[in-house]
C-alpha positions in Angstrom: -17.6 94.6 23.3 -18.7 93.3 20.3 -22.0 94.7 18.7 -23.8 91.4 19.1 -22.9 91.5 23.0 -24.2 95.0 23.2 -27.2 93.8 22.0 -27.3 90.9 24.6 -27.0 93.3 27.8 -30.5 93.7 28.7 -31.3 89.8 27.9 -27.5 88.7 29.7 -28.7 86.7 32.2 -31.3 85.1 30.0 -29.2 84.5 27.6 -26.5 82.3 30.2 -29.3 80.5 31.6 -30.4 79.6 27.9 -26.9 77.7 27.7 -28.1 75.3 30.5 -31.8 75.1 29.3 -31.4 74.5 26.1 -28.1 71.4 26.6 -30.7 70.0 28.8 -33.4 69.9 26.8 -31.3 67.9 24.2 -29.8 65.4 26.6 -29.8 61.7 26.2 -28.9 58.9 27.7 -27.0 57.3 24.7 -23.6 58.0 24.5 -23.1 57.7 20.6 -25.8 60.1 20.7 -24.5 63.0 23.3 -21.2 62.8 21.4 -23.0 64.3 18.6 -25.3 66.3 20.4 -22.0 68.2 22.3 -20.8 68.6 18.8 -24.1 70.2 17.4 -23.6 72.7 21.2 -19.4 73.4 20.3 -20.8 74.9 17.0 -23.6 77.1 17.6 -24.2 80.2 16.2 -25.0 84.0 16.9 -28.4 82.4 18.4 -30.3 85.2 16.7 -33.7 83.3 17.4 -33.7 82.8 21.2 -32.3 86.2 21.3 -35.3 88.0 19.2 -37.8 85.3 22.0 -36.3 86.9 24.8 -35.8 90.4 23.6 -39.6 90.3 22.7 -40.6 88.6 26.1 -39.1 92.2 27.6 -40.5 94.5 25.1 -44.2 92.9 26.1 -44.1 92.4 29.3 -41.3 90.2 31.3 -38.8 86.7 30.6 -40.3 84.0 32.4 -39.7 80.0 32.3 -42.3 79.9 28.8 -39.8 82.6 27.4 -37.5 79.6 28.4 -39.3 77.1 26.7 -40.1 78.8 23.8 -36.1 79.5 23.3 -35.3 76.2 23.4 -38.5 75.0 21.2 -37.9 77.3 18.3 -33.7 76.7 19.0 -34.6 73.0 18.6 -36.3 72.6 15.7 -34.2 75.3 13.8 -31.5 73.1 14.5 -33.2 70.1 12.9 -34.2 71.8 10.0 -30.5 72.8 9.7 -29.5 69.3 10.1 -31.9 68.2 7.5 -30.7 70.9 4.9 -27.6 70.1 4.8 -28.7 66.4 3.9 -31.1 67.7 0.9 -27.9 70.0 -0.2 -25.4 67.6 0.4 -23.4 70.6 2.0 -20.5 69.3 4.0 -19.9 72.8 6.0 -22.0 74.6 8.1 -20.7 77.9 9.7 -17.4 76.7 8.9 -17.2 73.3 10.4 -17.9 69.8 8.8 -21.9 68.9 8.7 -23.3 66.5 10.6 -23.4 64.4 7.4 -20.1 64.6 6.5 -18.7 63.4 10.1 -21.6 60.8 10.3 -23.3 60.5 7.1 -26.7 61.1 5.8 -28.4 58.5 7.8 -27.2 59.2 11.3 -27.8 62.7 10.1 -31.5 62.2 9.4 -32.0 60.8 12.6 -30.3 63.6 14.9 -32.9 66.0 12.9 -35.6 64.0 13.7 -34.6 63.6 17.5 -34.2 67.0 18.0 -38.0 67.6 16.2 -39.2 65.1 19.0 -37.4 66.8 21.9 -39.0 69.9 20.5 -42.7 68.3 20.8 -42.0 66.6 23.9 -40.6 70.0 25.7 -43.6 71.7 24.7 -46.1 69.1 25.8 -44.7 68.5 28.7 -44.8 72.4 29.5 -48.6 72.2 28.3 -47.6 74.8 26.0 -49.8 74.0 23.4 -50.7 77.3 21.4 -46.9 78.0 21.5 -46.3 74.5 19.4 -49.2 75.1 17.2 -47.4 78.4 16.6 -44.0 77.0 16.1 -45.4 73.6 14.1 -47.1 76.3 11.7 -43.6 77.9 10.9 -42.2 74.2 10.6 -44.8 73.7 8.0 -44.1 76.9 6.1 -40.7 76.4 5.8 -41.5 73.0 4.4 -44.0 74.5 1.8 -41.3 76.9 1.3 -38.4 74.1 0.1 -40.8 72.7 -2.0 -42.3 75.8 -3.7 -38.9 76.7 -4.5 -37.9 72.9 -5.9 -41.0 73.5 -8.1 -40.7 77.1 -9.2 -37.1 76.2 -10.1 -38.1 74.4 -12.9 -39.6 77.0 -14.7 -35.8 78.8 -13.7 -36.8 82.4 -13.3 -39.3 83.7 -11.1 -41.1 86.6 -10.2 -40.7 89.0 -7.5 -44.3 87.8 -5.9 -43.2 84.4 -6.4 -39.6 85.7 -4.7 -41.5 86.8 -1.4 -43.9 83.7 -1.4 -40.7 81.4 -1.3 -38.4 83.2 1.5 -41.9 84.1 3.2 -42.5 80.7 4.0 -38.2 79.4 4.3 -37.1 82.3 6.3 -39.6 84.5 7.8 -41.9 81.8 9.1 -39.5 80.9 11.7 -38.2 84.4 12.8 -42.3 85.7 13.5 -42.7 82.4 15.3 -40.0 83.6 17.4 -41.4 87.3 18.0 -45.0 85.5 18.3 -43.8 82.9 21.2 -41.8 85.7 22.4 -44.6 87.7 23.0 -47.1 84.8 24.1 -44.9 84.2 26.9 -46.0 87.3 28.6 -49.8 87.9 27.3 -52.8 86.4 25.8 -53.6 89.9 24.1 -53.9 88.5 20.6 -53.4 91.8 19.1 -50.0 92.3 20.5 -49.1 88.8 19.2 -50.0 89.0 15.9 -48.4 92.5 16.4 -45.2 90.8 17.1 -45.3 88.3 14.9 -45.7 90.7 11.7 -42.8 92.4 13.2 -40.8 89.1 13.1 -42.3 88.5 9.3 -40.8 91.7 8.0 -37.5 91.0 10.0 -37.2 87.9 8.5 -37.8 88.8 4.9 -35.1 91.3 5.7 -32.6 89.5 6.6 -33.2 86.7 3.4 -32.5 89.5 0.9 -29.7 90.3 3.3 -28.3 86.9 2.6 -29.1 87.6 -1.2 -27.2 90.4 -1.2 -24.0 89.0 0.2 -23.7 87.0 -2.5 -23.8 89.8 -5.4 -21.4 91.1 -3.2 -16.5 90.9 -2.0 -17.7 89.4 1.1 -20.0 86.8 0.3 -23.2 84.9 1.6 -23.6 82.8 5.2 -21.0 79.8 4.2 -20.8 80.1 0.9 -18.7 82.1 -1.9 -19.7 85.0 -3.9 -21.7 84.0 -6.8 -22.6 81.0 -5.2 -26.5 81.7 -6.0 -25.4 82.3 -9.4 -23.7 79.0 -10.1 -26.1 77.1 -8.3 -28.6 78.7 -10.6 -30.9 80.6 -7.4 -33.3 83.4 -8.7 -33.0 85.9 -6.2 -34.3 89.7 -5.9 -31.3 91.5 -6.7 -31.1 89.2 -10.5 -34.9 89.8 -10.7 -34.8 93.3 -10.3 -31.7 93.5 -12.9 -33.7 91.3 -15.4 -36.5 93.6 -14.8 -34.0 97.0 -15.6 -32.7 95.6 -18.5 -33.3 95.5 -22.5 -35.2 92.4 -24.1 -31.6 91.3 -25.8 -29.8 91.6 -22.7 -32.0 89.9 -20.3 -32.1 87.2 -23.3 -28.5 86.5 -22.9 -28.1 86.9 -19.7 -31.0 84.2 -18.4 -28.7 82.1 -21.2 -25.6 82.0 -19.3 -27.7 81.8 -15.7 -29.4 78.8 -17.3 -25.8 76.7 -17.9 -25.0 73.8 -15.6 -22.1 75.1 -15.2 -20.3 78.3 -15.8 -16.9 79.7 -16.1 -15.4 82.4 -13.5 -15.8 85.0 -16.4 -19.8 83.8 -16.7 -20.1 84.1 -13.3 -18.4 87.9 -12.9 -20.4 88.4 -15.8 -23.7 88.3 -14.2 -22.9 90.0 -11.2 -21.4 93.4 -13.4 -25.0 92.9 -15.1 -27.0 93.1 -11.7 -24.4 95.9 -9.9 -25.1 97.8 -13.4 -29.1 97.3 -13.9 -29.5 98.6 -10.2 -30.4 94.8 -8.9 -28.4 95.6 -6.0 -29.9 99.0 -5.2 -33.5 98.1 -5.7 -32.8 95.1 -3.2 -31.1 97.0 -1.0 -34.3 100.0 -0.9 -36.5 97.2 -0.1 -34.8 95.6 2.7 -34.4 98.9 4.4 -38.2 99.9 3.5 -39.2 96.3 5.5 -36.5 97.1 8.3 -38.0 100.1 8.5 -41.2 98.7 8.6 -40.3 96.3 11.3 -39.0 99.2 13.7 -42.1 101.2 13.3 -44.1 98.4 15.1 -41.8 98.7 18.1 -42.4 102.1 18.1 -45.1 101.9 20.9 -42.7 100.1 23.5 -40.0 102.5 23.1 -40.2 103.0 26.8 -38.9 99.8 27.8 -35.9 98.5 28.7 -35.0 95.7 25.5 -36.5 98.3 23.0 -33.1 99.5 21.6 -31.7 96.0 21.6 -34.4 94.7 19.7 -34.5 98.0 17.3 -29.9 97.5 17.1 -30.6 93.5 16.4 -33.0 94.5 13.5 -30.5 96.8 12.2 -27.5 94.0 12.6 -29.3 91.8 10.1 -29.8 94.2 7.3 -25.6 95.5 8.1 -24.1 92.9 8.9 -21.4 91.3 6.8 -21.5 87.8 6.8 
């Protein structure tokens, strides 16, 4: 059993049922449509986000159909946003597979994203959950604010470590609190417990981003993409701020030179990453993304009693260890 199934066994059932939920919530009645939707279903991934919903419905109380619907919400919308990404990026793989764009082009691609926002909005209305889509529609925003803050901040080409946190704050833990936060409004109006939850999901989220960061300083690589990727794309992150910040004025000089080159050689490339590994980038990154996991799993500490506590507390650990 793989360590992601272990993780599953207390949210199984849940977790089957979402399958059926969630296709239904995306149905249409166009063919052209469903052919790309089935596509979109063929190539999911982990599901992460439903899983941290339901996981969190069971650590505060117990799944019921809002757990349900705010699965499929957050799974919805996270899927558009994906959809639309890859348009902005002009990335023709996702997960391994060709991109909607790529298959359909940027167009048709647009407009799946934006179907999927509506079936989002019309599942929650029609559910009269309304605090959950205010909840979700803020982390939408973020994420927005998030793209653009980084478009902007790029300009200027290196950034600080507050600036860092702002940016992946807003693109990456935004959503994963919205799912902790719906998670736990499924099952009580205690407002404490739900703000509780969803700083749990913030520092999960901000977590797993330097995760991602990592990967790419490191043999195996970033989420569908190849080592150094950040590098020759030119994508301050906080193990090259945390290197630039270890480093002598003449060094840091030449390295933000190289960084700041359309494009670089393999050499320029490798070079960068030895100067990170060897100013402690790496290691300072990796202390901090263990101090917010760790973080994260004190907040659980109080629920250690029930029975999707040590899924929740393993499904934290998988994001900081995982390798891909």
């Amino acid at each position: 059993m793989s360590q992601i199934d272990q993780i599953k066994v207390p949210i199984k059932n849940e977790m089957q049922e979402f399958e059926k939920y969630f296709k239904q919530s995306m149905d249409s009645n166009i063919p052209f449509l469903n052919v790309i939707l089935n596509y979109i279903l063929r190539r999911k991934g982990k599901q992460m986000r439903p899983m941290f919903v339901f996981l969190t419905s069971k650590l505060t109380g117990d799944t019921n159909n809002t757990s349900f619907t705010a699965a499929s919400l957050i799974e919805l919308l996270h899927t558009a946003t994906l959809i639309h990404d890859d348009v902005v990026d002009e990335s023709y793989k996702r997960r391994g597979y060709f991109s909607l764009n790529a298959l359909w082009k940027s167009k048709v691609s647009i407009l799946i994203g934006d179907y999927l926002l509506s079936r989002g909005l019309l599942l929650a209305v029609q559910e009269k959950q309304y605090e959950m889509l205010e909840i979700v529609s803020d982390a939408v925003k973020a994420m927005s604010e998030g793209e653009l803050l980084q478009i902007k901040k790029s300009r200027k080409m290196f950034i600080t470590e507050d600036e860092y946190f702002e940016i992946i704050g807003k693109k990456t833990a935004s959503l994963i609190s919205a799912c902790t936060a719906c998670g736990a409004r499924a099952t009580t109006e205690d407002a404490n417990i739900i703000n509780t939850m969803k700083l749990f999901g913030e520092r999960v989220g901000l977590a797993f981003q330097i995760k991602d960061d990592l990967l790419d300083y490191q043999n195996k690589g970033g989420i569908g993409k190849p080592t150094g990727n950040d590098v020759k794309e030119k994508k301050v992150t906080l193990p090259l701020i945390y290197g630039l910040n270890n480093a002598d004025e003449k060094t840091r000089k030449k390295i933000k030179k190289i960084f700041g080159k359309k494009r670089k050689t393999k050499k320029e490339v490798k070079e960068i990453i030895d100067f990170v590994k060897i100013n402690q980038g790496i290691l300072l990154a990796q202390e901090k993304m263990h101090q917010l996991k760790n973080e994260a799993i004190e907040m659980l500490e109080p629920y250690s009693e029930k029975s999707s506590y040590e899924s929740l507390k393993q499904l934290v650990e998988f994001t900081v260890n995982r390798q891909k």
